[in-house]
C-alpha positions in Angstrom: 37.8 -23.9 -66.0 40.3 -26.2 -67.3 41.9 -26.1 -71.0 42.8 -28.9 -72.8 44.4 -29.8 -76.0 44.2 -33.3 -78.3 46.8 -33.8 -81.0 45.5 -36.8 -83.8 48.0 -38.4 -86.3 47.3 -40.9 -88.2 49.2 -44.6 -86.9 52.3 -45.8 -88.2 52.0 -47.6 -91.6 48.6 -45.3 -92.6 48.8 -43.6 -95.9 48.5 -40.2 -95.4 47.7 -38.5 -99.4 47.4 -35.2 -97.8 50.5 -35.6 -96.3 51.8 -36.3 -99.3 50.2 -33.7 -101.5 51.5 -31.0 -98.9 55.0 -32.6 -99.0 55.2 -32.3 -103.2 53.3 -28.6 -102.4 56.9 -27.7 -100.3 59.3 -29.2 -102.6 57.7 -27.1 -105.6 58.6 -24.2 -104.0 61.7 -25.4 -103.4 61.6 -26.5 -99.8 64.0 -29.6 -100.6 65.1 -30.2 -96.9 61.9 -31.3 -96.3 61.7 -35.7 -96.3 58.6 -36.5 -94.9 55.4 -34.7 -94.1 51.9 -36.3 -92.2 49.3 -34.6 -91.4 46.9 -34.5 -88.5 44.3 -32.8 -86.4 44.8 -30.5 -83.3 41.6 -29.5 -81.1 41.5 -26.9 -78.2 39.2 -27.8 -75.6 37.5 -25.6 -72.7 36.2 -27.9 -69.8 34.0 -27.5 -66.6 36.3 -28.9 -63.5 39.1 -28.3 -61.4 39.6 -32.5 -61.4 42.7 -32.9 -63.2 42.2 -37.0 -63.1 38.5 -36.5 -63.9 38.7 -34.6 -66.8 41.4 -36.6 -68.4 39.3 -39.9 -68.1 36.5 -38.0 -69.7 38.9 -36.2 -72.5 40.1 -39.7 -73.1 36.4 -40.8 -74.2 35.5 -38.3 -76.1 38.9 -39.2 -78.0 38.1 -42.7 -78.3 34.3 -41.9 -79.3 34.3 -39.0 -81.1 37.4 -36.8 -81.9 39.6 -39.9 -82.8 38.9 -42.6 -84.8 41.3 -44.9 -82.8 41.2 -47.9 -85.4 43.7 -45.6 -87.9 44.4 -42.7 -85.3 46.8 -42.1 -82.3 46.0 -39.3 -80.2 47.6 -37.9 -77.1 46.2 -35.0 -74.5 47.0 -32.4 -72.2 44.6 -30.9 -69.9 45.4 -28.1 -67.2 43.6 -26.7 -64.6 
């Protein structure tokens, strides 16, 4: 059994309004130190394998197919078995 993780942010130059909403949320309550705030997704996987190589191939299409949407998202991935 292997255990993966994806992280998804949105790509450089994407407007990110919940980002943005969270970041006026921090400074409201006085968290001024804060400058910039984006949001994203993180998953945790469980996969069938003991392939390290395998299972990142296959991690890497479910990104592109489902998990990510790759045209506005960047993703990266760690798997370990």
């Amino acid at each position: 059994m292997a255990e993966a993780r994806v992280y998804i942010t949105l790509k450089e130059g994407i407007l990110d309004p919940q980002g943005k909403t969270v970041l006026r949320a921090l400074k409201s309550l006085g968290y001024d130190e804060v400058e910039d705030l984006r949001v994203g997704k993180y998953m945790e996987l469980k996969l069938k394998g003991d392939d390290k190589a395998a299972l990142e191939s296959r991690l890497g299409e479910m990104s592109e197919k489902l998990l990510a949407n790759p045209i506005i998202e960047d993703y990266r991935m760690e798997v370990e078995v």
